[in-house]
Backbone as CSV, one residue per row, in Angstrom:
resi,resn,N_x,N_y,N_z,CA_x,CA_y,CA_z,C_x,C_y,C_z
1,UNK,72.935,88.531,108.631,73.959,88.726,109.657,73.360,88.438,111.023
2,UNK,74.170,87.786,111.851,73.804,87.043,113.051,74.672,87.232,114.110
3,UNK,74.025,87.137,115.370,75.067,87.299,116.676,76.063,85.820,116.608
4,UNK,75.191,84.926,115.798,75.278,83.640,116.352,76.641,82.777,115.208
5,UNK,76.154,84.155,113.992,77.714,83.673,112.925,78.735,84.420,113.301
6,UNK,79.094,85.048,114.813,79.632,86.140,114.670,79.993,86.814,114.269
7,UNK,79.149,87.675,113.623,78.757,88.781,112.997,77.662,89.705,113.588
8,UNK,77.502,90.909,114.334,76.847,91.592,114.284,76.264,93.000,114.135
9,UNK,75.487,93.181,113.281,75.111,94.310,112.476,75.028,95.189,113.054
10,UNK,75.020,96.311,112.988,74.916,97.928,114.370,74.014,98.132,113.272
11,UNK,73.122,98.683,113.494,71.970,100.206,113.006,71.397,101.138,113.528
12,UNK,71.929,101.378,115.069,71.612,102.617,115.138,73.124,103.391,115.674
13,UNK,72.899,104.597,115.444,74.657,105.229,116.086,74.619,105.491,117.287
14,UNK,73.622,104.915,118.765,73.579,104.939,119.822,74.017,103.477,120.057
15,UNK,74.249,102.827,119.647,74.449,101.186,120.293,75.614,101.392,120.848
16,UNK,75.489,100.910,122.287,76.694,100.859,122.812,77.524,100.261,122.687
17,UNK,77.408,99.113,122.100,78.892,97.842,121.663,79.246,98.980,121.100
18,UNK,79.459,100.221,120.420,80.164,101.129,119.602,80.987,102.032,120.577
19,UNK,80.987,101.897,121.975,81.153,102.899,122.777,82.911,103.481,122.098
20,UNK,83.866,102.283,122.288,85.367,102.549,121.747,85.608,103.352,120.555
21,UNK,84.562,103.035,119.790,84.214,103.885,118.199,83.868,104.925,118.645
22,UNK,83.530,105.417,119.323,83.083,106.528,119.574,83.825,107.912,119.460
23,UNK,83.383,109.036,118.749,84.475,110.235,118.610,85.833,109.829,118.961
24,UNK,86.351,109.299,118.018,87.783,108.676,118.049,88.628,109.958,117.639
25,UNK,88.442,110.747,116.734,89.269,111.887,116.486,89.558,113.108,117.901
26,UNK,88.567,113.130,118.554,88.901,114.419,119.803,89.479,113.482,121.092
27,UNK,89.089,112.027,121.206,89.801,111.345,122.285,91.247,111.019,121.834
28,UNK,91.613,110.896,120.551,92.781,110.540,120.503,93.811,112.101,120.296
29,UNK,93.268,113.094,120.143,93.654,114.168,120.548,94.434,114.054,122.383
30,UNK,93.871,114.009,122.988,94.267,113.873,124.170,94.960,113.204,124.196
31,UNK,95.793,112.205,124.085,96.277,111.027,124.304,96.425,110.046,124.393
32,UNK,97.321,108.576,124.534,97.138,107.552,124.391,96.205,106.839,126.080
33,UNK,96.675,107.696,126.970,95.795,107.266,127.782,93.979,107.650,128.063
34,UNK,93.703,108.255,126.912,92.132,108.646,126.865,91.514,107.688,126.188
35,UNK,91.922,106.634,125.981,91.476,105.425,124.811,91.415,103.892,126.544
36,UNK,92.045,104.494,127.621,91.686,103.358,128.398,92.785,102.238,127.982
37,UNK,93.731,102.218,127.923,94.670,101.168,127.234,94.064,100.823,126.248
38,UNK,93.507,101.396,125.354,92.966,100.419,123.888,93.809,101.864,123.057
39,UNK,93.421,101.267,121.341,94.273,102.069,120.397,93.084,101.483,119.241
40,UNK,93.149,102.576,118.611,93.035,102.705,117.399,93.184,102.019,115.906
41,UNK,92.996,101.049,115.371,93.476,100.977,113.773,92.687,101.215,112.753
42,UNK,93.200,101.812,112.004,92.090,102.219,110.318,93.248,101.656,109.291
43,UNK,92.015,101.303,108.353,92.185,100.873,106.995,92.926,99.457,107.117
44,UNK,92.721,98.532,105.996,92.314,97.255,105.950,93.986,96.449,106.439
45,UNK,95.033,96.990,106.311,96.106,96.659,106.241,96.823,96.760,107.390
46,UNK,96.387,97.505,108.482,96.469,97.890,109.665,95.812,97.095,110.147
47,UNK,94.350,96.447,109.708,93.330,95.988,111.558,93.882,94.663,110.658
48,UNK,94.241,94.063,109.395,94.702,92.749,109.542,96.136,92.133,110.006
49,UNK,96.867,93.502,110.271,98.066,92.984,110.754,97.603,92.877,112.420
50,UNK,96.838,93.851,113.274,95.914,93.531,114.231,95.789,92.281,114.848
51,UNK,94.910,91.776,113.987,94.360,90.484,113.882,95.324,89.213,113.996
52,UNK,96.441,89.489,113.618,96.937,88.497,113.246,97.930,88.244,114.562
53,UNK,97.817,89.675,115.618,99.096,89.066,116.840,97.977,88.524,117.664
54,UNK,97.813,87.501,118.257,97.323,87.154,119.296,97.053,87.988,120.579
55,UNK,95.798,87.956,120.927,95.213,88.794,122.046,95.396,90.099,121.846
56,UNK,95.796,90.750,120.739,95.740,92.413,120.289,94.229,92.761,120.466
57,UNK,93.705,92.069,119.391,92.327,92.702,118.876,91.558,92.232,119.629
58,UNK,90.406,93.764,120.011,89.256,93.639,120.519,87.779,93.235,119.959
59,UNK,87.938,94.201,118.733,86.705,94.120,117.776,87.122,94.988,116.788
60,UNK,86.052,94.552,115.858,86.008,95.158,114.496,85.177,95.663,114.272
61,UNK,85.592,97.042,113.477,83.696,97.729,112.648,84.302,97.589,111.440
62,UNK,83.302,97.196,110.406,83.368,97.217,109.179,82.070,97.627,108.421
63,UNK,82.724,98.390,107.207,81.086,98.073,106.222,80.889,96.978,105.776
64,UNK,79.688,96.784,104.817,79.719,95.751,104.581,80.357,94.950,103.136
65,UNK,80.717,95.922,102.659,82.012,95.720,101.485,83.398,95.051,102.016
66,UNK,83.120,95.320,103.192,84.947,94.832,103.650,84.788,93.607,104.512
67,UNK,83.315,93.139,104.744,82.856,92.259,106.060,83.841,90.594,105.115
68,UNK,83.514,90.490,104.305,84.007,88.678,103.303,85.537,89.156,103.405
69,UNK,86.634,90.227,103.342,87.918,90.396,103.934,88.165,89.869,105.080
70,UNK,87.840,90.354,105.828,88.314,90.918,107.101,87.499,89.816,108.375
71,UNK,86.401,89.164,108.226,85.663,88.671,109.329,86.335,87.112,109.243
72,UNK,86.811,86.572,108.412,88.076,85.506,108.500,88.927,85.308,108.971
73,UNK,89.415,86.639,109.360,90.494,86.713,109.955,90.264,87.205,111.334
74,UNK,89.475,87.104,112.178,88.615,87.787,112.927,89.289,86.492,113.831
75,UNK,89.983,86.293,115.117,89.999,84.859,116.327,89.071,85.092,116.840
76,UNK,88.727,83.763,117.436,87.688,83.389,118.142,87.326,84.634,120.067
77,UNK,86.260,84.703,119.965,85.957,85.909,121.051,86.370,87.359,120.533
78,UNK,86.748,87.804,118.984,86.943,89.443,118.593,85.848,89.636,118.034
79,UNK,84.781,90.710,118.293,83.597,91.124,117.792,83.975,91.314,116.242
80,UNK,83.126,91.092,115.277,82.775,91.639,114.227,81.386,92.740,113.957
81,UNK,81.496,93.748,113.912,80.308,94.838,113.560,80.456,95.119,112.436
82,UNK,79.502,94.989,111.875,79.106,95.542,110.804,78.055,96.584,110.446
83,UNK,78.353,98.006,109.950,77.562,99.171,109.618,77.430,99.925,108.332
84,UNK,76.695,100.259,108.378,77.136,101.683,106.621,78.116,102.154,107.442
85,UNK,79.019,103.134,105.879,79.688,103.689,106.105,79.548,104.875,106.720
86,UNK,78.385,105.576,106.372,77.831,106.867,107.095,77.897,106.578,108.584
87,UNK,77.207,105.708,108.987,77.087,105.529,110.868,78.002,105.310,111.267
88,UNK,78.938,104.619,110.488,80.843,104.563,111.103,81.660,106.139,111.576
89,UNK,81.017,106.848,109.841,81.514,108.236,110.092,80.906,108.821,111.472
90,UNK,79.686,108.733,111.571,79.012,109.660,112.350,80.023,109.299,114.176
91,UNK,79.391,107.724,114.006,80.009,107.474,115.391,81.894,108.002,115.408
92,UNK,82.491,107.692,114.395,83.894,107.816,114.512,84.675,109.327,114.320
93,UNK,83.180,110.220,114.550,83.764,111.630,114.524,84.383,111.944,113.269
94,UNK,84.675,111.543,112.087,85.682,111.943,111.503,85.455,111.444,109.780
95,UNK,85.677,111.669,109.109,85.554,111.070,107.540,86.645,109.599,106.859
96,UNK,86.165,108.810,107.769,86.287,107.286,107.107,86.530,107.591,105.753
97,UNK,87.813,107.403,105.175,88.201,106.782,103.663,87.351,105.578,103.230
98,UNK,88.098,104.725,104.232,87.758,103.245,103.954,86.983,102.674,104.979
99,UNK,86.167,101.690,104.939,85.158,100.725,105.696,85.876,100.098,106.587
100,UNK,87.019,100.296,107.449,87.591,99.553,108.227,88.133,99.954,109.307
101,UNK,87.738,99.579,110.906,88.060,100.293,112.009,88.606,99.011,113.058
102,UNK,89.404,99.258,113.716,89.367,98.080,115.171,89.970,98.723,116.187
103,UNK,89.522,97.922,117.300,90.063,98.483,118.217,90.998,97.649,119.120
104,UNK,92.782,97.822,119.634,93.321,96.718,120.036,93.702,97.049,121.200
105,UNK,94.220,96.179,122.106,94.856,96.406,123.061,96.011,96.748,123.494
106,UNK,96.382,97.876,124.152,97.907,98.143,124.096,98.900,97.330,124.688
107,UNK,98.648,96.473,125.872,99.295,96.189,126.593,99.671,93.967,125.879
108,UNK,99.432,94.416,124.761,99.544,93.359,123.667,101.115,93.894,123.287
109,UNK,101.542,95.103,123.041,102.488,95.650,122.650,103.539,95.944,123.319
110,UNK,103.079,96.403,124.346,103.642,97.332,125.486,104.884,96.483,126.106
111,UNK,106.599,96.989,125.888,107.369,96.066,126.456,108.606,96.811,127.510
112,UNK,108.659,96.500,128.627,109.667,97.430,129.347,111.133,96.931,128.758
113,UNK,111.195,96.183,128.222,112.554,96.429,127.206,112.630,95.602,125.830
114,UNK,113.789,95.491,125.100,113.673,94.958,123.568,114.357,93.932,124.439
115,UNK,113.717,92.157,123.482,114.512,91.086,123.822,115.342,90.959,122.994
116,UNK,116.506,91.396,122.897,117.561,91.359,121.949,118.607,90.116,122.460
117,UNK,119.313,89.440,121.078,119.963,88.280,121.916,121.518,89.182,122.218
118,UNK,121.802,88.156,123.234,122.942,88.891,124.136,124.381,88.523,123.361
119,UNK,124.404,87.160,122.827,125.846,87.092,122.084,126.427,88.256,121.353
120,UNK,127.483,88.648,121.478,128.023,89.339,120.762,128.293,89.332,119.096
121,UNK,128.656,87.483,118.808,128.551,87.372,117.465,127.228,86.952,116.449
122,UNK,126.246,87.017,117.266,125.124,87.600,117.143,124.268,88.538,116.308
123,UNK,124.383,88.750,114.716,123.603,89.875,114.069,122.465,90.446,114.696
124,UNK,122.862,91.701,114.979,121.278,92.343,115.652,121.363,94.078,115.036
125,UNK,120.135,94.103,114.499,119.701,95.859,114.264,119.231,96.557,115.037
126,UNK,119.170,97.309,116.028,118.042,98.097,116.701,118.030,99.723,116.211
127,UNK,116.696,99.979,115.878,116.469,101.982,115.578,116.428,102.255,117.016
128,UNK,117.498,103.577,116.811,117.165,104.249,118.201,116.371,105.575,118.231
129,UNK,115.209,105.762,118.530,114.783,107.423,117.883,114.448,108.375,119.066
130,UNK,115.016,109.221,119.200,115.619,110.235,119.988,114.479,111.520,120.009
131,UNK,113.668,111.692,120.694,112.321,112.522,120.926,111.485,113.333,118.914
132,UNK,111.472,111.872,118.578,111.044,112.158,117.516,109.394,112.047,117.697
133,UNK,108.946,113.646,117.428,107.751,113.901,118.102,106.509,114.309,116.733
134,UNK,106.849,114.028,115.667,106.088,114.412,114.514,105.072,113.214,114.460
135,UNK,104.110,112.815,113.942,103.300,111.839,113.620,103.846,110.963,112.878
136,UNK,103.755,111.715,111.542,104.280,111.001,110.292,105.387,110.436,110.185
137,UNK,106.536,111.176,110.988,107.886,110.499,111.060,107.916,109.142,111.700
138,UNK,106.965,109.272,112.751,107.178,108.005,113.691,106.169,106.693,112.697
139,UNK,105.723,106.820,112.010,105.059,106.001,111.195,106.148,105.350,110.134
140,UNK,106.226,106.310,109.589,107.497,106.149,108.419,108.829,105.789,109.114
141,UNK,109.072,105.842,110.155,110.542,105.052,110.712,110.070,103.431,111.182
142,UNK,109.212,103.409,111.680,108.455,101.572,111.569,108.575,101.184,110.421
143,UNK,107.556,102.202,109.057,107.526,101.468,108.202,109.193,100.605,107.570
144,UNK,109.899,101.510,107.443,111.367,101.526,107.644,112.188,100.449,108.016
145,UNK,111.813,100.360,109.798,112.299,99.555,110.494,111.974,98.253,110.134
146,UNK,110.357,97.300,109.356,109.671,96.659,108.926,110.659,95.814,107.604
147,UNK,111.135,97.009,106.779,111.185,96.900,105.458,112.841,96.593,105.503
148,UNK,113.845,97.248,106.665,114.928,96.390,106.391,115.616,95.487,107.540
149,UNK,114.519,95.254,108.234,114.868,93.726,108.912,115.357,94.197,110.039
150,UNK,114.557,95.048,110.678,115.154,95.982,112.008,114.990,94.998,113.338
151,UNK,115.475,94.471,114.084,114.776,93.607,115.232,114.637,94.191,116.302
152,UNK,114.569,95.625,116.808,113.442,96.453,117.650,113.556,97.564,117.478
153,UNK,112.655,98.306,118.189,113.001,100.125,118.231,113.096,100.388,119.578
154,UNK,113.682,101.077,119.343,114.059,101.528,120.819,113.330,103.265,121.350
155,UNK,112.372,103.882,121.622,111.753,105.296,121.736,112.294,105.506,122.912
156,UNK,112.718,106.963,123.079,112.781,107.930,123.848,111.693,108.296,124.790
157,UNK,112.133,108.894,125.592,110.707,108.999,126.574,109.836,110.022,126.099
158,UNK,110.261,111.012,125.125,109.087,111.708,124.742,109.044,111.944,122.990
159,UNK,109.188,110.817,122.630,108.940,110.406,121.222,107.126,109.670,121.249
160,UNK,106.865,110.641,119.751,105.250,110.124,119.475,105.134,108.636,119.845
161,UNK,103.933,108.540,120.096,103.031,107.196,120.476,103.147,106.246,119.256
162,UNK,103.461,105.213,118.024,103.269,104.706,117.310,102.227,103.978,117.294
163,UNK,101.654,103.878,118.457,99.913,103.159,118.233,98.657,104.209,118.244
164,UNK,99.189,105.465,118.110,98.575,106.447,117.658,97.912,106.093,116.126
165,UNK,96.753,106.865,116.304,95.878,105.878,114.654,96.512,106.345,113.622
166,UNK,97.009,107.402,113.774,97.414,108.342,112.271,98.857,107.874,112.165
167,UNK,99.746,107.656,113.108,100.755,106.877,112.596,100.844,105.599,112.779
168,UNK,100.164,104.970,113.064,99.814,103.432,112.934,99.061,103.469,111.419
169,UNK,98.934,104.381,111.043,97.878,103.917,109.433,99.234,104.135,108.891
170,UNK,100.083,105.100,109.043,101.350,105.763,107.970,102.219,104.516,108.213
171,UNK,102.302,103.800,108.834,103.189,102.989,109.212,102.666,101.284,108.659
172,UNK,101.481,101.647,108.260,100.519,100.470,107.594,100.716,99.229,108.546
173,UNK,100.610,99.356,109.545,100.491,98.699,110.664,101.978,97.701,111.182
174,UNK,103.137,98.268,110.761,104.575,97.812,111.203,104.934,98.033,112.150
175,UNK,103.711,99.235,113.168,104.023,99.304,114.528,103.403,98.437,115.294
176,UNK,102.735,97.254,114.693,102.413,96.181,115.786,103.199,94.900,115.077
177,UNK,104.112,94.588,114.199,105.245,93.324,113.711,106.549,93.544,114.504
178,UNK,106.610,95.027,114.250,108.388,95.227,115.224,107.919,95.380,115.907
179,UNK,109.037,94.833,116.860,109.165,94.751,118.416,109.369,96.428,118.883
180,UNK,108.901,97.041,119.618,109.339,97.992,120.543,109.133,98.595,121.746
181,UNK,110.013,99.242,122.798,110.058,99.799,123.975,110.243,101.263,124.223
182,UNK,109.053,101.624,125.219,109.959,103.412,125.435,111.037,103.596,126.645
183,UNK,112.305,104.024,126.431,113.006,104.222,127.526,112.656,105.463,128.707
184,UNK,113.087,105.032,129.746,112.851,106.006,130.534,114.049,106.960,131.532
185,UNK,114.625,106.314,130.873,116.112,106.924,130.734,117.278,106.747,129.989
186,UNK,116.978,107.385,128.774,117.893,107.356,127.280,119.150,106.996,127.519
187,UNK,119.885,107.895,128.180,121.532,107.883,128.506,121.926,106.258,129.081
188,UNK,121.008,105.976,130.418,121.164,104.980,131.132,120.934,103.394,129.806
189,UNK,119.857,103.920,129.214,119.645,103.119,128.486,120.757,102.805,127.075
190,UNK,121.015,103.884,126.267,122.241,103.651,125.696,123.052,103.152,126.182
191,UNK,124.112,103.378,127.482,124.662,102.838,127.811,124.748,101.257,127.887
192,UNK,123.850,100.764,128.484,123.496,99.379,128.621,123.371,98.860,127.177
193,UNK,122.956,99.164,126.353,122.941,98.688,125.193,124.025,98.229,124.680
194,UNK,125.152,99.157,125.114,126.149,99.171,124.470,127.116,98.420,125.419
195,UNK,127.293,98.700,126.742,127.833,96.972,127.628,127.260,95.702,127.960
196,UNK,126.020,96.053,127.137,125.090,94.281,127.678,124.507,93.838,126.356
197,UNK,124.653,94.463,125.447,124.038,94.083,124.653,125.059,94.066,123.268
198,UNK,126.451,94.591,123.507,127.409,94.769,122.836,127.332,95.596,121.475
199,UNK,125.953,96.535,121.442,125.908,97.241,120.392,127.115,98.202,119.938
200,UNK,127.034,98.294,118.636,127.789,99.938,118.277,126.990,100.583,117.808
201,UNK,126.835,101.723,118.415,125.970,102.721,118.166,126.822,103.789,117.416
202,UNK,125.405,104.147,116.230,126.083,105.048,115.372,124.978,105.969,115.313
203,UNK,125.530,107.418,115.133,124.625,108.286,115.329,124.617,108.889,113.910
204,UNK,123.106,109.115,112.970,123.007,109.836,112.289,122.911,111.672,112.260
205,UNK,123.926,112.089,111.990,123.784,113.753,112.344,124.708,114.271,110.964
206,UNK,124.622,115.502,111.219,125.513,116.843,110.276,126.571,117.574,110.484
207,UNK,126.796,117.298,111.879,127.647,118.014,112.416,129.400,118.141,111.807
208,UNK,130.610,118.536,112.532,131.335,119.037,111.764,132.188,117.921,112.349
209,UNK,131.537,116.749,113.397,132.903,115.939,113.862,131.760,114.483,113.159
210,UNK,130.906,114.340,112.044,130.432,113.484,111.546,131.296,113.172,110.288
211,UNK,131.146,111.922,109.934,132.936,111.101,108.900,131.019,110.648,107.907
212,UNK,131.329,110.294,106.716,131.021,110.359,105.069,130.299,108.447,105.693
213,UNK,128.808,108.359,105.497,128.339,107.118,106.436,129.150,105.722,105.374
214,UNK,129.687,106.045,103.990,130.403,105.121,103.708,131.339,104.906,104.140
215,UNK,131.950,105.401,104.690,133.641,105.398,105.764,133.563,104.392,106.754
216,UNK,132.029,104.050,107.846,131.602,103.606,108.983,131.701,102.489,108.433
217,UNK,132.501,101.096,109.372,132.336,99.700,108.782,131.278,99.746,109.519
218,UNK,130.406,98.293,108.862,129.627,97.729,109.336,129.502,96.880,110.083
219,UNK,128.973,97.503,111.212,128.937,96.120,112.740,128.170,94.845,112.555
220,UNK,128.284,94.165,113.435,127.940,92.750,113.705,126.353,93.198,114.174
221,UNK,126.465,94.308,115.394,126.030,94.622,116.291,125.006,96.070,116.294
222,UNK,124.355,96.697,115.653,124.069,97.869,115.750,123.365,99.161,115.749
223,UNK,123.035,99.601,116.629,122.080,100.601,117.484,122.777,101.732,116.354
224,UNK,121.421,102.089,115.238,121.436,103.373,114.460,120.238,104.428,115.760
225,UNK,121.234,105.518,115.808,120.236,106.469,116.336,120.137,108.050,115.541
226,UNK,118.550,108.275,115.370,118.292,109.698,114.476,117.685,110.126,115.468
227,UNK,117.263,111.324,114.958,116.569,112.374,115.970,115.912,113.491,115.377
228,UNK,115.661,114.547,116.253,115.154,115.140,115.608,115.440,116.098,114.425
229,UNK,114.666,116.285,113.157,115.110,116.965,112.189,115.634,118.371,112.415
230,UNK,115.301,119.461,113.541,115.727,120.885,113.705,117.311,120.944,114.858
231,UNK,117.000,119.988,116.119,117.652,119.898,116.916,118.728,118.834,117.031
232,UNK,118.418,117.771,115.778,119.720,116.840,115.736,119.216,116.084,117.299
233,UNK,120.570,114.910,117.314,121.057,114.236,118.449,121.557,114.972,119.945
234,UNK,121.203,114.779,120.975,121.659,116.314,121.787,123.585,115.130,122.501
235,UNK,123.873,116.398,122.625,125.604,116.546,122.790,125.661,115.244,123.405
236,UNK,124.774,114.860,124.851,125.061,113.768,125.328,125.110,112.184,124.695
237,UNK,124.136,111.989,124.216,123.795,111.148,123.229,125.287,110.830,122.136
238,UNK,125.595,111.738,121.777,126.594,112.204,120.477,127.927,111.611,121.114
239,UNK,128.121,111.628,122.454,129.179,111.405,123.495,129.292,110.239,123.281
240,UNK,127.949,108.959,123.544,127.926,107.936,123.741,128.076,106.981,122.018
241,UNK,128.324,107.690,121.137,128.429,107.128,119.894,129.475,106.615,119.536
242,UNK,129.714,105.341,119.317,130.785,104.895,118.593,131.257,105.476,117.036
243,UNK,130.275,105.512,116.266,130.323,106.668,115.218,129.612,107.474,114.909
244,UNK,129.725,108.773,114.344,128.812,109.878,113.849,128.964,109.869,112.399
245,UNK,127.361,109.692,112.313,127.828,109.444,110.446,126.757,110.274,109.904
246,UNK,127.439,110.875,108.410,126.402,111.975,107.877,125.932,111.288,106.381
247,UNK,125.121,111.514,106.048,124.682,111.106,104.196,125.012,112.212,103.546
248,UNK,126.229,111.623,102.426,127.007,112.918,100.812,125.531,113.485,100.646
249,UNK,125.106,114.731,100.732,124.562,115.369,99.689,125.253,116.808,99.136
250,UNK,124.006,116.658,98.195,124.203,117.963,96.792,124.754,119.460,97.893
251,UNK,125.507,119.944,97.428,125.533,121.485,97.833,124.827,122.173,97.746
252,UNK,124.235,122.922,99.237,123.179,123.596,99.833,122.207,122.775,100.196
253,UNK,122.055,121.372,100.476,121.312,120.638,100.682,121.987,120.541,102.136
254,UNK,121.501,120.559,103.533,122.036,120.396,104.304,121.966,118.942,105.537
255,UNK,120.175,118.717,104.777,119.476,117.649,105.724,118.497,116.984,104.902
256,UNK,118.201,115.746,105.600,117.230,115.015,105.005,115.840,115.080,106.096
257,UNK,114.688,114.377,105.254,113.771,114.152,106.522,113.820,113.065,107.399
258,UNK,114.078,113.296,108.566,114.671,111.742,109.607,114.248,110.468,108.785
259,UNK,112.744,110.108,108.532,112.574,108.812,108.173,113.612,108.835,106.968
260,UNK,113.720,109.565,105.597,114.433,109.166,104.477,116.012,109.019,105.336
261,UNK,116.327,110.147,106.338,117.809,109.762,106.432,117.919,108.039,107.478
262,UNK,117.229,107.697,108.075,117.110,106.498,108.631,117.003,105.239,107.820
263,UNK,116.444,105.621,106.307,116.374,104.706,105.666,117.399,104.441,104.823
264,UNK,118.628,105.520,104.143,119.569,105.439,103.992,120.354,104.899,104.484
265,UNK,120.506,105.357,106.381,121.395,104.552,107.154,120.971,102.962,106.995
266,UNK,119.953,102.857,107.206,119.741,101.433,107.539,119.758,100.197,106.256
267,UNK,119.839,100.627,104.956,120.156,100.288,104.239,121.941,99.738,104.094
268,UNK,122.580,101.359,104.855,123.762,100.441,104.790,124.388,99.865,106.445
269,UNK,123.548,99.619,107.178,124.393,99.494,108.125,123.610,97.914,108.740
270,UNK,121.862,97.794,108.265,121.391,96.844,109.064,121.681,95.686,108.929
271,UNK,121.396,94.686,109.496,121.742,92.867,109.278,121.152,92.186,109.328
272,UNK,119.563,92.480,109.065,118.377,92.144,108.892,118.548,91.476,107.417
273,UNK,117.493,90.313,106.989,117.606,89.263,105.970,116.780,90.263,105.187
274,UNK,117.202,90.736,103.866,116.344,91.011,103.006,116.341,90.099,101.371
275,UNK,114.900,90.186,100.598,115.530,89.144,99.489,115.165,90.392,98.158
């Protein structure tokens, strides 16, 4: 292994090319801004979807089991490191599953709005997710969004980070293929969606003025919005809905978990190509 095949080997857990690796579990505790605009990816399926957007990726750590994967796919100027798995752990604070770490850039991602096309007759999907603040959920609604042809997401201003590592791994890296934006003013922003962008927005909830989601035709056009699993959609939001739609379940069953009920909806409502 060579600087010069780009490839180069780390062996000690002071090398500073490792600095970004560094106790990744207590900095990403803090937040997305304790990473310096960079983010996180683990495991092999994540740093190659990485890899693959242009100007994302910074560098790679790998062992050396994963180096003939992964250093192929590596563009020209992204470090490749290669270490044991132990010195990965040590430097990365935390117990590595797998031999595979990178580190990308956020502002690769980062969009002050979704480019959605403006025609009206136009097929377009957008998720709308409404201060959905769990990890796992926000992973599993990408993965989601990925799987039925969603063309952006739309986040709330205080909905989880999706380039967060732990839901960027749950999400097996679908939070860097879909497109998405955080709003910074929901209401303002629904709105517009819905006169400029000609969406119909349909709101997934339980409530007692929600109609059976097979009843809801299916738009041309349409902004599904979930929220949170305890607190639902809040009243305002609910205002701005063209429909409120609930999923039949069993008696005494009252709710689903947002990602499964998002994936229901979006099954029947999106216009995304699936084969």
């Amino acid at each position: 292994m060579s600087d010069a095949a780009g490839i180069i080997e780390i062996k000690e857990i002071g090398d500073p090319r490792l600095e970004d690796y560094r106790d990744i579990r207590d900095r990403e505790v803090k937040g997305a801004g304790a990473v310096g605009g960079l983010f996180i990816a683990e495991q092999a399926l994540v740093v190659e979807r990485m890899l693959g957007v242009p100007g994302a990726a910074k560098s790679v750590l790998v062992s050396p089991n994963w180096l003939d994967r992964i250093q192929p796919l590596a563009p020209p100027g992204v470090a490749v490191y290669v270490a044991p798995l132990a010195l990965m752990k040590q430097v990365a604070g935390f117990d590595i599953h797998r031999g595979v770490l990178g580190v990308g850039r956020r502002d690769a991602f980062q969009r002050a709005d979704l480019e959605l096309s403006r025609g009206p007759k136009t097929p377009v999907t957008v998720l709308l997710c409404e201060e959905v603040s769990n990890i796992d959920n926000i992973g599993f609604l990408f993965r989601n969004a990925a799987a039925f042809g969603v063309d952006g997401v739309l986040l709330s201003p205080r909905c989880h980070d999706p380039l967060y590592r732990k839901s960027l791994r749950v999400s097996i890296g679908h939070a860097l293929t879909v497109p998405f934006a955080r709003s910074r003013d929901w209401e303002r922003d629904l709105k517009r969606l819905k006169r400029d962008r000609h969406l119909t927005l349909i709101g997934a909830a339980t409530g007692g003025d929600a109609v059976d989601l097979d009843s809801v035709p299916r738009p041309l056009r349409v902004g599904l919005i979930v929220g949170q699993e305890y607190d639902g959609l809040a009243p305002a939001t609910l205002d701005l809905c063209d429909h409120v739609a609930r999923i039949p379940m069993a008696e005494g069953v009252d709710s689903l978990n947002v990602a499964v009920a998002a994936a229901v909806c979006l099954h029947r409502f999106t216009t995304g190509r699936r084969v």
